[in-house]
C-alpha positions in Angstrom: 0.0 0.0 0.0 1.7 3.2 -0.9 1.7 5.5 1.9 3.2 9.3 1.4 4.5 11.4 4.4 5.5 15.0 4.2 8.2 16.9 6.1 10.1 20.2 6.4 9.9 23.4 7.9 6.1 24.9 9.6 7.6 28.6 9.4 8.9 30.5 6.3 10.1 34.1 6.4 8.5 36.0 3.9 10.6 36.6 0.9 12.6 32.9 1.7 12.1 29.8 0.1 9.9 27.3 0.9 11.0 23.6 0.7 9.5 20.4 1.6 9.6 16.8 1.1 7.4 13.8 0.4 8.8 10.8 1.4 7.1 7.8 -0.5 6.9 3.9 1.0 4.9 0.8 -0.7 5.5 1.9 -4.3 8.3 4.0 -6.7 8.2 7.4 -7.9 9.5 5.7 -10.7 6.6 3.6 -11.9 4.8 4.2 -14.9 2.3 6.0 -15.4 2.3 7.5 -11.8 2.7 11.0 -11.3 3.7 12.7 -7.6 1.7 16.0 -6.3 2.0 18.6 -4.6 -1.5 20.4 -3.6 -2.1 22.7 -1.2 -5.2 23.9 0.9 -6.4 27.0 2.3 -9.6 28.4 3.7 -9.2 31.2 0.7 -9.2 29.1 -2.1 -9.3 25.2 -1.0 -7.5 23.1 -2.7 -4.9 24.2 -5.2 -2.8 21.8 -7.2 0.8 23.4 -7.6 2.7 20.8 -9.5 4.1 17.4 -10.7 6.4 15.6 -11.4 6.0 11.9 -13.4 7.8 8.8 -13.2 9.5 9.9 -16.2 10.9 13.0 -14.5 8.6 15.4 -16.5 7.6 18.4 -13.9 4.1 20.1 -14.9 3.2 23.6 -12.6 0.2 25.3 -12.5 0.7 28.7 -13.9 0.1 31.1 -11.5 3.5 29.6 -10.0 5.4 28.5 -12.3 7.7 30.8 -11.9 8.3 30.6 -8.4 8.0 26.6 -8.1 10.5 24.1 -8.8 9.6 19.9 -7.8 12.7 17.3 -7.9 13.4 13.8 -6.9 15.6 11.4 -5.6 14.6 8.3 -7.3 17.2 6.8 -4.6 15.3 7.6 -1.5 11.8 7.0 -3.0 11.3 11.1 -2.3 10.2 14.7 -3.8 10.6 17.6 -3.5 8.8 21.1 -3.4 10.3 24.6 -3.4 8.3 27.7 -3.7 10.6 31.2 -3.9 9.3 34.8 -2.8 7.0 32.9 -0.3 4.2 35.6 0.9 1.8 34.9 3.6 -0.9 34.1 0.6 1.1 31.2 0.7 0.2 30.1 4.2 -1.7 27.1 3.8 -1.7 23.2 4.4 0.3 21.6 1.5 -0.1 17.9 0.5 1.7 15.1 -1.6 -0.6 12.6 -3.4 0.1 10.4 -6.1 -1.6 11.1 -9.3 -3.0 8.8 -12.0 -4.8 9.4 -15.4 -6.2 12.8 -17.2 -9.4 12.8 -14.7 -7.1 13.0 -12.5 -7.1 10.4 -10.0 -5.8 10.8 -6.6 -5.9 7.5 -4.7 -3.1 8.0 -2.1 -2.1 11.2 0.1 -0.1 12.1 2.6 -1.8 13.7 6.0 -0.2 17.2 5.0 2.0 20.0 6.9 1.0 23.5 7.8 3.2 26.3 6.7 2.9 29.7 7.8 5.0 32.6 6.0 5.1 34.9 8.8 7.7 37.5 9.7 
């Protein structure tokens, strides 16, 4: 049973860089045609998918932060990895990993999530 687990840092300065990962057990990042989430939750605007990355190593990013997100593995520890730039406190919110499948898409397994607060 894949199980997902996320981890890093519950405060971020505003302006710094916020990084987490997602540590992945029960099945590989690598295994086609999986693809690993990051989506994030707030009571402003619920639940926002950010970005992916797929067990080819393709990254896909939603827009609106593109420019400011960047998602990486290590196909060696089963993990990835989430790093938002120029964090504001808009960015305060709960942030998940799940695995993805299909175009729907389908999200059968996530982890419980983290809280991070940008606050000075």
């Amino acid at each position: 049973q894949v199980q997902l687990r996320e981890s890093g840092p519950g405060l971020v300065k505003p302006s710094q860089t916020l990084s987490l990962i997602c540590t992945v057990s029960g099945g590989s990042i690598t295994t086609a045609y999986y693809y690993w989430s990051w989506i994030r939750q707030s009571p402003g605007k619920g639940l926002e998918w950010m970005g992916d990355i797929a067990y080819s190593g393709s990254t896909y990013y939603r827009p609106s932060l593109k420019s400011r997100t960047s998602i990486s593995r290590d196909t060696s520890k089963n993990q990835f990895a989430l790093q938002l730039s120029s964090v504001t406190p808009e960015d305060t919110a709960v942030y998940y990993c799940a695995q993805g499948y299909g175009l729907g898409p389908r999200y059968d397994y996530w982890g419980q999530g983290t809280q991070v607060t940008v606050s000075s």
